[in-house]
C-alpha positions as CSV (number, residue, x, y, z in Angstrom):
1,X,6.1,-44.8,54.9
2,X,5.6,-43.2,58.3
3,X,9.0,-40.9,57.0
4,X,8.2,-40.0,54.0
5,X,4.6,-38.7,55.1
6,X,6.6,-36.7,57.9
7,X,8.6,-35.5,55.3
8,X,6.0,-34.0,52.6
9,X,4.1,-32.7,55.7
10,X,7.4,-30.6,56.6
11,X,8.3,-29.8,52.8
12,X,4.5,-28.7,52.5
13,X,5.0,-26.3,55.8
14,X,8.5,-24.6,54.7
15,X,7.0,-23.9,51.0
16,X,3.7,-22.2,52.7
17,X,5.8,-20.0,54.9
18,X,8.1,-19.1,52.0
19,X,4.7,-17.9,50.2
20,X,3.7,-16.5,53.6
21,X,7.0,-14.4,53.9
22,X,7.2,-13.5,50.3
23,X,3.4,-11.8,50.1
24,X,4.0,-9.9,53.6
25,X,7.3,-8.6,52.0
26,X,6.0,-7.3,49.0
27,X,4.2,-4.5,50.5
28,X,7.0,-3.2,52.5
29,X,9.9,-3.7,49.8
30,X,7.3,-1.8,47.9
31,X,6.7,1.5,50.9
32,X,10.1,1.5,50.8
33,X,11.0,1.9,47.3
34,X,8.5,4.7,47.0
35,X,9.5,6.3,50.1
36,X,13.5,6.4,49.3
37,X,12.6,7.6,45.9
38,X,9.8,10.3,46.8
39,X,12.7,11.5,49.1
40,X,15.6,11.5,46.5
41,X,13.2,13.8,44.8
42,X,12.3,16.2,47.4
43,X,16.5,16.5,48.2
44,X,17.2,17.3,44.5
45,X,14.6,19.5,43.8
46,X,16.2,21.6,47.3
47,X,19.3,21.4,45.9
48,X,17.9,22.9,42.5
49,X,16.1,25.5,44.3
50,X,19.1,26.3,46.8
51,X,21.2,26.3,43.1
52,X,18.9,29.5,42.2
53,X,18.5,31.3,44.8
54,X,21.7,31.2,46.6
55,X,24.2,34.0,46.1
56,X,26.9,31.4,45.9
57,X,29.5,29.8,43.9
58,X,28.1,25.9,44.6
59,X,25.5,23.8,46.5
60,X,27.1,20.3,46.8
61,X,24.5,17.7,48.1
62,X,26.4,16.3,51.1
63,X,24.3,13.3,52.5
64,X,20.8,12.2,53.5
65,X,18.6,9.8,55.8
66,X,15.3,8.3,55.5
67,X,13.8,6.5,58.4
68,X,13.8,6.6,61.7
69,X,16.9,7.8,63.9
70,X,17.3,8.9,67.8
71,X,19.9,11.7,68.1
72,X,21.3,13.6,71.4
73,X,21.6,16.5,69.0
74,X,19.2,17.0,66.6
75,X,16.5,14.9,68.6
76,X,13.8,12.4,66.6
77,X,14.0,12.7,63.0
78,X,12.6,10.6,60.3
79,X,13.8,12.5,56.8
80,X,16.9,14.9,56.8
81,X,19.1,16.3,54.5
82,X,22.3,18.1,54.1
83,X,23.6,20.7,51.7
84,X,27.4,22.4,51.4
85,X,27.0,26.0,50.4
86,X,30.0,27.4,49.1
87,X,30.7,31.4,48.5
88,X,33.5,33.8,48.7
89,X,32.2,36.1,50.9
90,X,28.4,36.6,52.4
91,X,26.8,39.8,52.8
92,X,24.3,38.2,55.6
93,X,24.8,36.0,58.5
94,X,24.7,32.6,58.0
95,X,21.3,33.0,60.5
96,X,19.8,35.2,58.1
97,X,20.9,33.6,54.9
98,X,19.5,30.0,56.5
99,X,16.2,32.0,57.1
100,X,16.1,33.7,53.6
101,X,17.1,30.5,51.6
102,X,14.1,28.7,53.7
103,X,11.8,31.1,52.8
104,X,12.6,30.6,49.6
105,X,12.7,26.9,49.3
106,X,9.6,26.7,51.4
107,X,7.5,28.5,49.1
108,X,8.7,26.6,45.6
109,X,8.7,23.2,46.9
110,X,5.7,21.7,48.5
111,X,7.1,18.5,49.8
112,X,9.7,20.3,52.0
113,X,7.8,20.2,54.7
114,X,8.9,16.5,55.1
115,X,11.8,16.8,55.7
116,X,12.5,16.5,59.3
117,X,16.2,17.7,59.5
118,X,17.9,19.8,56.8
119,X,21.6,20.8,57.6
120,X,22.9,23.7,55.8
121,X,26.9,23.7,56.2
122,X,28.0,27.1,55.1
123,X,31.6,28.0,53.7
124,X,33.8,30.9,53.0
125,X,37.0,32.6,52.9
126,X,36.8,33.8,56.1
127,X,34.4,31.8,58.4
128,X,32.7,28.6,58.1
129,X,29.3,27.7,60.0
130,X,26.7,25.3,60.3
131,X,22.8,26.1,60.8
132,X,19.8,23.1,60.9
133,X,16.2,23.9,60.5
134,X,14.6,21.5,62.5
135,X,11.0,20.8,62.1
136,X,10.9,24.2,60.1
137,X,12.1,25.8,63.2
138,X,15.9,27.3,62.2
139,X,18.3,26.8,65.0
């Protein structure tokens, strides 16, 4: 008797913290869901923009992050982004092409802003080079 009241005591314990777990989990599987997908929105609508208003043959989407990372590099970031631009040949630096693409981007999309790190990789025939915009600040 002693045993099996032990026993529906313990049963009664593990099924209260399976409810407690599974209402505190909600709410963050939740944040995250709308988090990753406001974020998959913001990167497409770049690429869309950086599609349009690029003098180039192709914007490939290369990768991106969302949460919280510690770099050497690139410093604290929370959202980034990164984007292949391909062209031939460019009449502008890749400096100035970074800055005039931004400008650009930063104007038709509202939500860029939260993006902490965006990577542009630029390639051509000749040269190849890679400029960030960090914290809207091009580097």
């Amino acid at each position: 008797m002693k045993k099996e009241n032990h026993n529906r005591k313990k049963n009664s314990i593990t099924i209260l913290g399976l409810i407690l777990i599974f209402i505190l989990a909600m709410p963050v599987g939740y944040g995250i869901g709308k988090g990753v997908k406001a974020h998959t929105g913001t990167t497409s609508k770049i690429k869309k923009s950086l599609e349009n208003n690029c003098n180039c043959e192709a914007v490939e989407f290369s990768f991106s992050s969302f949460g919280f990372h510690i770099s050497k590099e690139d410093g604290v970031n929370n959202k980034t982004a990164s984007f292949v631009i391909t062209n031939r040949s460019l009449e502008n630096s890749f400096k100035e092409e970074a800055s005039r693409l931004y400008s650009i981007v930063k104007s038709e999309i509202p939500t860029y802003d939260e993006l902490d790190l965006i990577t542009l990789h630029f390639k051509t025939d000749n040269a190849s080079g890679t400029i960030k915009i960090i914290n809207g600040s091009i580097q």
